[in-house]
C-alpha positions as CSV (number, residue, x, y, z in Angstrom):
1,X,-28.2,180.6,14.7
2,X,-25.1,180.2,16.4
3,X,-26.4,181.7,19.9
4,X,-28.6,179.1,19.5
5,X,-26.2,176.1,19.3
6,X,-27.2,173.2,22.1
7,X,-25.1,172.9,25.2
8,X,-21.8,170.5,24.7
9,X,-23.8,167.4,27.2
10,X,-27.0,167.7,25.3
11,X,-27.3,163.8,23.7
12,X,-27.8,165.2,20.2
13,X,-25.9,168.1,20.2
14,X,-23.5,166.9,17.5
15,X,-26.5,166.5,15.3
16,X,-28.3,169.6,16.1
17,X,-25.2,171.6,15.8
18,X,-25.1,173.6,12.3
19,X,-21.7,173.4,10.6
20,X,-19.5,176.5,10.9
21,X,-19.5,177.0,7.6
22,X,-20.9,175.7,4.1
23,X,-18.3,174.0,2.1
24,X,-17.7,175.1,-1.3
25,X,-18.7,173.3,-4.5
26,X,-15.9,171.9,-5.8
27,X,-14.5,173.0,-9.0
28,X,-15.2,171.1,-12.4
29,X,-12.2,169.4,-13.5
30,X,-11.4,171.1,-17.1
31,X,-9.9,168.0,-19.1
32,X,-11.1,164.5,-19.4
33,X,-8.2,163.2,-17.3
34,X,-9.6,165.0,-14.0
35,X,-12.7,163.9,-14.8
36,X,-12.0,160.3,-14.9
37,X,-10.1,160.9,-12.3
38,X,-13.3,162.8,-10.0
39,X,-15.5,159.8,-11.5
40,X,-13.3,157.3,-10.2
41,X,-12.9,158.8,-6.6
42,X,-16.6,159.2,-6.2
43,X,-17.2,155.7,-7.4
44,X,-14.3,154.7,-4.9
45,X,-16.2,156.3,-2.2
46,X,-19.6,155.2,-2.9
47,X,-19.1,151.4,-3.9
48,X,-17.0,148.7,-3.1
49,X,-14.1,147.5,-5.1
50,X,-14.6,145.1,-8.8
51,X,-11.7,143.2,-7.0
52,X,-14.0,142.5,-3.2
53,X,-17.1,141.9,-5.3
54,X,-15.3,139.1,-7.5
55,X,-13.5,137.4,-4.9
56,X,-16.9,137.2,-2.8
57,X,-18.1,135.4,-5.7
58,X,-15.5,132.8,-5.6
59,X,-16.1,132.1,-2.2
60,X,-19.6,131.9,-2.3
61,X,-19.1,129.3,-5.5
62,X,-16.8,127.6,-3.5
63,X,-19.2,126.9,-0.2
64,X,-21.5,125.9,-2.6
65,X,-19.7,123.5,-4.6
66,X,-18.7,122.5,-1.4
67,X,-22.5,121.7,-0.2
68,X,-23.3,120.0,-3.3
69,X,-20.5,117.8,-3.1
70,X,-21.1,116.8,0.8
71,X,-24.7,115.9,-0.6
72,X,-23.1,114.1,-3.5
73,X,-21.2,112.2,-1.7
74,X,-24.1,110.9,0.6
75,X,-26.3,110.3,-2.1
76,X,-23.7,108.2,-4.1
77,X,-22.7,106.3,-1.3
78,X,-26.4,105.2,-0.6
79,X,-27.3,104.7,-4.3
80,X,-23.9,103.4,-5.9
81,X,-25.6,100.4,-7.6
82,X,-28.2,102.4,-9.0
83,X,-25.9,104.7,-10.2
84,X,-23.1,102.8,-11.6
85,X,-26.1,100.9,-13.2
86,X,-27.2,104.0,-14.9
87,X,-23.6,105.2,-15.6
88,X,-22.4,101.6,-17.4
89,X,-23.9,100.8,-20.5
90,X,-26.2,98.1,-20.1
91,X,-25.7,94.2,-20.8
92,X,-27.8,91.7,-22.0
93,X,-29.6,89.7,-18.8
94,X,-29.6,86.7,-21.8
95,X,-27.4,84.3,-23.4
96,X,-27.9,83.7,-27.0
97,X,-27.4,80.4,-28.7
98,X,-28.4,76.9,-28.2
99,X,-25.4,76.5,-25.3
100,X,-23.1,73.8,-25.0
101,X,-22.0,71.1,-23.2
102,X,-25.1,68.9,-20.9
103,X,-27.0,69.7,-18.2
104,X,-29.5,67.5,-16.4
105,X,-32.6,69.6,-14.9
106,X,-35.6,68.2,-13.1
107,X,-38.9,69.6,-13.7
108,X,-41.2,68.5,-10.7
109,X,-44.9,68.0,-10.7
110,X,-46.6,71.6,-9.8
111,X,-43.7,73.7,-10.3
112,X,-44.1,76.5,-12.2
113,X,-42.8,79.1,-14.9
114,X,-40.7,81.1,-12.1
115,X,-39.7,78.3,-10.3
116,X,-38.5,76.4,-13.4
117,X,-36.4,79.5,-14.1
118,X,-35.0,79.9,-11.1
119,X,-33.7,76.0,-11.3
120,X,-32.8,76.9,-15.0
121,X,-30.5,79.9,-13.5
122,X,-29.1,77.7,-10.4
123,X,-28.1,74.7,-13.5
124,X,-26.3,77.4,-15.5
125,X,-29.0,76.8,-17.9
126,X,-29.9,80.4,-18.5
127,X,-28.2,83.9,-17.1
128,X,-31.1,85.2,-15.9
129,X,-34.7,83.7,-14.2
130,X,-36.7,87.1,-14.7
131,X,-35.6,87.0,-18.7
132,X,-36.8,83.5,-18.4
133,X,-39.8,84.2,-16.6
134,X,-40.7,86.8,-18.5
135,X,-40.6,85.5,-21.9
136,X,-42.8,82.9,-20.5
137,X,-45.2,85.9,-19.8
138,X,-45.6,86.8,-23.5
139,X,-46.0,83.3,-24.7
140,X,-49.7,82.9,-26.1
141,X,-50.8,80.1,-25.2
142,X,-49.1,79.5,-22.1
143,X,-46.5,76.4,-22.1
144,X,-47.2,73.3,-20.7
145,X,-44.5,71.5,-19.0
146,X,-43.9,68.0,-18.6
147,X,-42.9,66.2,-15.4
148,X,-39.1,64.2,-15.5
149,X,-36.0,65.2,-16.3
150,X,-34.6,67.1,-19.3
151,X,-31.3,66.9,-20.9
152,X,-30.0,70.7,-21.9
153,X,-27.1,72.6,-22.2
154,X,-25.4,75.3,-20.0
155,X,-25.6,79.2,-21.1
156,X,-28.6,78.2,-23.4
157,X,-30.5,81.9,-24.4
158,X,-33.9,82.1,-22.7
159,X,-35.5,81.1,-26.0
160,X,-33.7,78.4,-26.5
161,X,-34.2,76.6,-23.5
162,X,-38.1,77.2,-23.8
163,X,-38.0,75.4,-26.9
164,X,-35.9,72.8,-25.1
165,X,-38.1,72.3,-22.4
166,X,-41.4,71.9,-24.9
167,X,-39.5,69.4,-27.1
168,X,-40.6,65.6,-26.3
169,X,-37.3,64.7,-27.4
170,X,-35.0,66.2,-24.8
171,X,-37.2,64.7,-22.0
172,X,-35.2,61.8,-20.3
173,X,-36.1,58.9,-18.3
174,X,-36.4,55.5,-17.5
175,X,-39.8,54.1,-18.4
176,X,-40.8,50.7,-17.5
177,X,-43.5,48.8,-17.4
178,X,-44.1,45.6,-15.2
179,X,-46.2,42.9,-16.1
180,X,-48.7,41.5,-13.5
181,X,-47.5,38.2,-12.1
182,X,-43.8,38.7,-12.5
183,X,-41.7,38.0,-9.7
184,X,-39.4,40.2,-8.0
185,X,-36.0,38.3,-9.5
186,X,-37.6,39.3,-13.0
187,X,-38.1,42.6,-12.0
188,X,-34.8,43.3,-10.9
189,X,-33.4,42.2,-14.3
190,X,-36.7,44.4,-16.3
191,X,-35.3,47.4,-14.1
192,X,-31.3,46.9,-14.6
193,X,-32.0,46.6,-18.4
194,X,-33.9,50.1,-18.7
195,X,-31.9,52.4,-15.8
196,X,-28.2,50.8,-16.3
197,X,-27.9,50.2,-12.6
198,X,-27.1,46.4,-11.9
199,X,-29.3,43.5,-11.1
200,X,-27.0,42.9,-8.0
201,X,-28.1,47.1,-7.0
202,X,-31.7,46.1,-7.1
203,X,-31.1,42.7,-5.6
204,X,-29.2,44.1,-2.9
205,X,-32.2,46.8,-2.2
206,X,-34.6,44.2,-2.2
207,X,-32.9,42.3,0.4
208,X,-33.5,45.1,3.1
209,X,-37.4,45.0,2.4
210,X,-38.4,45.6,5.8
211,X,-36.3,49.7,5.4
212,X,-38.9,49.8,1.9
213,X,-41.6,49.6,4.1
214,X,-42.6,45.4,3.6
215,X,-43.5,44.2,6.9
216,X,-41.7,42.4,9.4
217,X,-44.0,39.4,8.5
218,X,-43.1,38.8,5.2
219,X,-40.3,36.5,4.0
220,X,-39.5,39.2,1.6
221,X,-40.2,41.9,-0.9
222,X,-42.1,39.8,-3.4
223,X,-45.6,40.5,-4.2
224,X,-44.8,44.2,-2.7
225,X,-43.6,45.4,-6.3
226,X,-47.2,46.7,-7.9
227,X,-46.9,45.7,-11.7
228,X,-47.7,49.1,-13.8
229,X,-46.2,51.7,-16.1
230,X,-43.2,53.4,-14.2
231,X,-41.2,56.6,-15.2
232,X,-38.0,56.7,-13.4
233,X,-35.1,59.6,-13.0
234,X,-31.7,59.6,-14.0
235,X,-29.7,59.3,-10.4
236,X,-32.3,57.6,-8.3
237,X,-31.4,55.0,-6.5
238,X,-32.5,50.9,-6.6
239,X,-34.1,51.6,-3.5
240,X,-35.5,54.2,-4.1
241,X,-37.0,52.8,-7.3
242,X,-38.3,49.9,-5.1
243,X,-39.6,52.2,-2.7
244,X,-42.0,53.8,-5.4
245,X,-43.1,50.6,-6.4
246,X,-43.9,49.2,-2.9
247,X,-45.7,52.1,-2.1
248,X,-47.9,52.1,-5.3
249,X,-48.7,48.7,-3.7
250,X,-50.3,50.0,-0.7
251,X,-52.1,52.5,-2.9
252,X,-53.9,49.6,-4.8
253,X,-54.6,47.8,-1.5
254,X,-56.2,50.9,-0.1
255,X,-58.4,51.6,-3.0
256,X,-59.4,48.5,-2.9
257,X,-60.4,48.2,0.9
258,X,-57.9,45.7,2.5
259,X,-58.0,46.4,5.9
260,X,-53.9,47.0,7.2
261,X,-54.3,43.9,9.1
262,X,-55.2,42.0,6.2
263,X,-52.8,43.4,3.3
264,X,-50.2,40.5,4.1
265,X,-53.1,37.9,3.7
266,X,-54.4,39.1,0.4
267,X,-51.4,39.7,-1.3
268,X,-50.4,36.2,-0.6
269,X,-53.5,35.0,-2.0
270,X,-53.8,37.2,-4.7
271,X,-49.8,36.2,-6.2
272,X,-51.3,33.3,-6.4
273,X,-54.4,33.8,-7.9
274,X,-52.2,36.4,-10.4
275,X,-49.6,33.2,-11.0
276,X,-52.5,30.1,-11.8
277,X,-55.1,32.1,-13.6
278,X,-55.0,31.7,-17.4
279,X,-57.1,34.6,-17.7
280,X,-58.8,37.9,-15.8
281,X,-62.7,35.4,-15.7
282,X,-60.6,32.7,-14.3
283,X,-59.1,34.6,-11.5
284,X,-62.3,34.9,-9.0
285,X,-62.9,31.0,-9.7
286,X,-59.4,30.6,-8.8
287,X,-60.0,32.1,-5.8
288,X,-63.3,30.3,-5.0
289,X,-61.3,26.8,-5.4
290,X,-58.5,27.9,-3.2
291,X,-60.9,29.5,-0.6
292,X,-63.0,26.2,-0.7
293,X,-60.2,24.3,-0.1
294,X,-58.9,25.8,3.1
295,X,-62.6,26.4,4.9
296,X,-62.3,21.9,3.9
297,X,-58.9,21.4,5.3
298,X,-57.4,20.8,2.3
299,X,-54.1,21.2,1.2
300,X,-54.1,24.0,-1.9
301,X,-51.7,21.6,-4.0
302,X,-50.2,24.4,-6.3
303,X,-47.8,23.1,-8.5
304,X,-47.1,26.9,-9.1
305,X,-45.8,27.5,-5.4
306,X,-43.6,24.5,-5.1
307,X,-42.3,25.7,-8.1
308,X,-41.3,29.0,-6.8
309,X,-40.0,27.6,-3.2
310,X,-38.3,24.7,-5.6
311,X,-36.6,27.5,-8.1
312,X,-36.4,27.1,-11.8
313,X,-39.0,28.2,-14.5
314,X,-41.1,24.8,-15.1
315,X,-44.5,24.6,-15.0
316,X,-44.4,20.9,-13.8
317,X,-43.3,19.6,-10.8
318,X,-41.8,16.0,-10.1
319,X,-42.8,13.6,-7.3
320,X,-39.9,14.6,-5.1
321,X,-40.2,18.3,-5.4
322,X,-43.9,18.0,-4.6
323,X,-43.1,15.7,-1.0
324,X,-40.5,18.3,0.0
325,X,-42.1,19.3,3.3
326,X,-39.4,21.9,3.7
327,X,-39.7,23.8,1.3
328,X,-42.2,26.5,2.9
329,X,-43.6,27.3,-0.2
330,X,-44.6,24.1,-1.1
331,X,-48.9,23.8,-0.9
332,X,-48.9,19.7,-1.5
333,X,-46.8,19.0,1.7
334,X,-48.1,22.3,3.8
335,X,-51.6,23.0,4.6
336,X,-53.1,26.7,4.0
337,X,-51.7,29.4,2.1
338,X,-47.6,29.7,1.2
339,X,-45.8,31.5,3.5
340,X,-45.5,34.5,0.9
341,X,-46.2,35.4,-2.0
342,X,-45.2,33.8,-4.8
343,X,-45.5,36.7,-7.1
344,X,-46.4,40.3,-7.5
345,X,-50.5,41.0,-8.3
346,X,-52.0,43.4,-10.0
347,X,-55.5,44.8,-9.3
348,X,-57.6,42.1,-11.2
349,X,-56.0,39.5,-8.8
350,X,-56.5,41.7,-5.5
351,X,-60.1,42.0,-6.3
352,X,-60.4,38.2,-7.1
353,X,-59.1,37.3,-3.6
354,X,-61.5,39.5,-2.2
355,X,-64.6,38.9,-3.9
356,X,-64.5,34.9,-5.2
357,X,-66.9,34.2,-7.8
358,X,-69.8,31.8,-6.6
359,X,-69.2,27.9,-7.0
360,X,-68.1,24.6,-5.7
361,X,-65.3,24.1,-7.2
362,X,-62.3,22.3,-5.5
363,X,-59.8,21.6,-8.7
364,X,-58.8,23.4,-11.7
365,X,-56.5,22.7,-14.4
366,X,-55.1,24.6,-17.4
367,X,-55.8,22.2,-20.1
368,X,-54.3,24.8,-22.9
369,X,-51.0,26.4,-21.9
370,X,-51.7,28.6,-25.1
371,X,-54.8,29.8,-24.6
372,X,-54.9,29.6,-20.4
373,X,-58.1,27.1,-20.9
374,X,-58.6,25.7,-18.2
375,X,-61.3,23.6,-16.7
376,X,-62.9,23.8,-13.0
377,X,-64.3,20.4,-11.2
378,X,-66.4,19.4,-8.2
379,X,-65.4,16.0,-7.7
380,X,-62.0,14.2,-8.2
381,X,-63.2,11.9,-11.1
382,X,-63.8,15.1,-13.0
383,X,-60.7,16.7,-12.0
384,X,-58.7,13.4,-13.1
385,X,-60.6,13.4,-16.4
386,X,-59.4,17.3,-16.6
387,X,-56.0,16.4,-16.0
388,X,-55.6,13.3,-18.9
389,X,-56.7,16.0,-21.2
390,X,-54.2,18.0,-20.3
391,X,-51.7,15.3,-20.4
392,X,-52.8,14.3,-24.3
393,X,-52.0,18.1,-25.1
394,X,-48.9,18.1,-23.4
C-alpha cells in the first residue's frame, strides 16, 4: 500500500493517504484512580465543560428576562389604568347613608334615569351615575319621576337618593294659583307671599312689560298674567315668573283663535267682561251689552273701570270720579273700550268676548253682591227700576 500513496499535490491526498502505522490500544488503567482519571479525559475531549454549559444558561435567562421585561414595560405603559385597577383592591363606586347637609336638584320634564344620574353625580348627590343608573335598571316597576325641584343631601348612597327622589315630600316648589279677574297689583302680592321674593321684585318686573313679551300697545302688563295653577322653582327670577305667566296667556288666546292683530282687543274686552260678570252665564250677555253699546255710540259706563283708573277697592263710584275725563280708564267720560285692561281673564271671559250671547240688551246691574244676581234691560226705565233694587239691597 505504500507504493500506492497519491502524489503530494493530489487535493485529497491527506485523506487518501494510509497512516504509517496503526496506533496501539492503550493500556487499561489498573486502579480506580486512572480510571476516573481516563473517564474524565475522554469526557473532556468529547463534551464541553458543566462550567460553559451553565453560564450559557444564565445568559440565555438573562436575554430573555430581558425581552420579557422590554415587552412589560410597553404593555404597562399602555394599560397602567387597567392594571393598577386590577392590582388595587377595589372600592365601592357608592356612598352609603342617607348623606348630609342640602342639595337642590332639578328634575326637568323628559329627562331620564341616566340623565338624572349624571345631574345627581355633578350635585355631589351620589359617587357614581352608572351605580345610579343601574340600580334604576333592576327596579321592577320602573320609577316614575316628577317634574320640579328636589331637596337632597350631598354623598346620599344610590339607594337612598332613589327613595328621595320617589318621596312626594322632598319635592319643592312654589305653587300658586291665580284666580280669574285679579289684577296684576294682587298678583304681585299672591306671588311674593308663596316664593319669598318681594312685591317690589315683581312690581319692578312688571314694569318692563314690553322685555316679557306685552306689546308696545298696551299701557302695561295687566290682563297679560293668565290666571291658573302655577308650579314655580326655587331661584327663578320675578321676571321670569312673569314671563311664564304671559306666555300661558298667548297660549289661551291661540287655542281660542284670536287672530295676533286682535289679542290686544279682546283681552281688553275680556278683563272686563271677567271684572262685571257675577257669574260664567252672565259673561256672554255682558259682552252682548257692551258690544251693543259701542256698534250705538254709547259710552260703556263701567263703574268697574273708573274704579280701576280711579284706584282703591270700591265697587261704587262717586259723581266726581265718574266726570274725570282724564282718567283714561274711565268708560262714563270716554267713549269705546278702556285703554287696557282692567284685569287679567281667564278662558270663560275670552270666549265670552268672542262669541256674545244673542240679545238686546244695553244695561246690566248686579242686584246681589252675594250671589252676582244681576239683571239685564232693554230700555232705561227697566234699567232704573234694576238699579232702585239694587239700591234697597244695598
Amino acid at each position: 500500500m505504500t507504493d500506492r500513496q497519491p502524489p503530494e499535490d493530489h487535493p485529497f491526498s491527506e485523506f487518501l493517504r494510509e497512516p504509517a502505522s496503526t496506533p496501539k490500544p492503550a493500556a487499561q488503567p489498573r486502579s480506580r484512580r486512572e480510571r476516573r482519571e481516563t473517564h474524565g479525559t475522554v469526557q473532556h475531549s468529547t463534551k464541553p465543560p458543566r462550567r460553559r454549559r451553565v453560564l450559557t444558561g444564565v445568559i440565555v435567562t438573562v436575554v430573555i428576562l430581558g425581552l420579557i421585561g422590554g415587552g412589560g414595560a410597553f404593555v404597562y405603559s399602555t394599560f397602567e389604568p387597567q392594571i393598577t385597577a386590577m392590582l388595587t383592591p377595589q372600592s365601592t363606586d357608592d356612598y352609603s347613608g342617607d348623606g348630609s347637609g342640602e342639595v337642590m336638584v332639578k328634575i326637568a320634564d323628559g329627562e331620564f334615569g341616566d340623565a338624572i344620574g349624571v345631574k345627581l353625580q355633578e350635585a355631589g348627590v351620589v359617587k357614581s351615575s352608572d351605580t345610579f343608573y343601574s340600580l334604576l335598571l333592576k327596579e321592577d316597576p320602573q320609577p316614575v319621576f316628577q317634574t320640579g325641584t328636589f331637596k337632597l343631601a350631598q354623598k346620599m348612597s344610590s339607594k337612598s337618593a332613589l327613595a328621595a327622589l320617589l318621596d312626594p315630600a322632598n319635592k319643592v316648589d312654589y305653587t300658586v294659583t291665580i284666580p280669574e279677574g285679579k289684577t296684576a297689583s294682587g298678583i304681585y302680592q299672591s306671588l311674593a307671599d308663596v316664593t319669598g321674593l318681594s312685591f317690589d321684585d315683581f312690581k319692578a318686573a312688571g314694569a318692563d312689560f314690553v322685555s316679557l313679551g306685552v306689546p308696545a300697545e298696551a299701557p302695561s302688563i295687566e290682563g297679560f298674567l293668565f290666571p291658573a295653577t302655577y308650579e314655580f322653582q326655587p331661584g327663578q327670577t320675578a321676571a321670569e315668573m312673569l314671563k311664564t305667566m304671559v306666555d300661558r296667556t298667548y297660549q289661551a288666546l291661540d287655542a281660542a283663535g284670536v287672530p295676533v292683530d286682535q289679542r290686544f282687543h279682546v283681552l281688553t274686552l275680556a278683563g272686563l267682561i271677567q271684572s262685571e260678570s257675577g257669574s260664567k252665564d252672565d259673561m256672554y250677555k255682558v259682552s252682548r251689552v257692551f258690544q251693543n253699546r259701542i256698534a250705538q255710540g254709547m259710552n260703556l259706563q263701567s263703574d268697574a273701570t273708573v274704579r280701576y283708573g280711579a284706584g282703591g277697592g270700591e265697587v261704587d263710584t262717586t259723581e266726581a270720579e265718574r266726570e274725570d275725563a282724564s282718567n283714561p280708564y274711565n268708560t262714563y267720560a270716554n267713549p269705546g273700550l278702556p285703554v287696557g285692561p282692567i284685569s287679567n281673564p281667564g278662558d270663560d271671559a275670552i270666549d265670552a268676548a268672542l262669541h256674545p250671547a244673542d240679545g238686546e240688551w244695553l244695561y246690566f246691574v248686579t242686584v246681589n253682591l252675594d250671589t252676582g244676581e244681576t239683571i239685564f234691560s232693554v230700555t232705561q226705565e227697566e234699567h232704573d227700576e234694576a238699579v232702585q233694587q239694587y239700591q234697597a239691597n244695598h
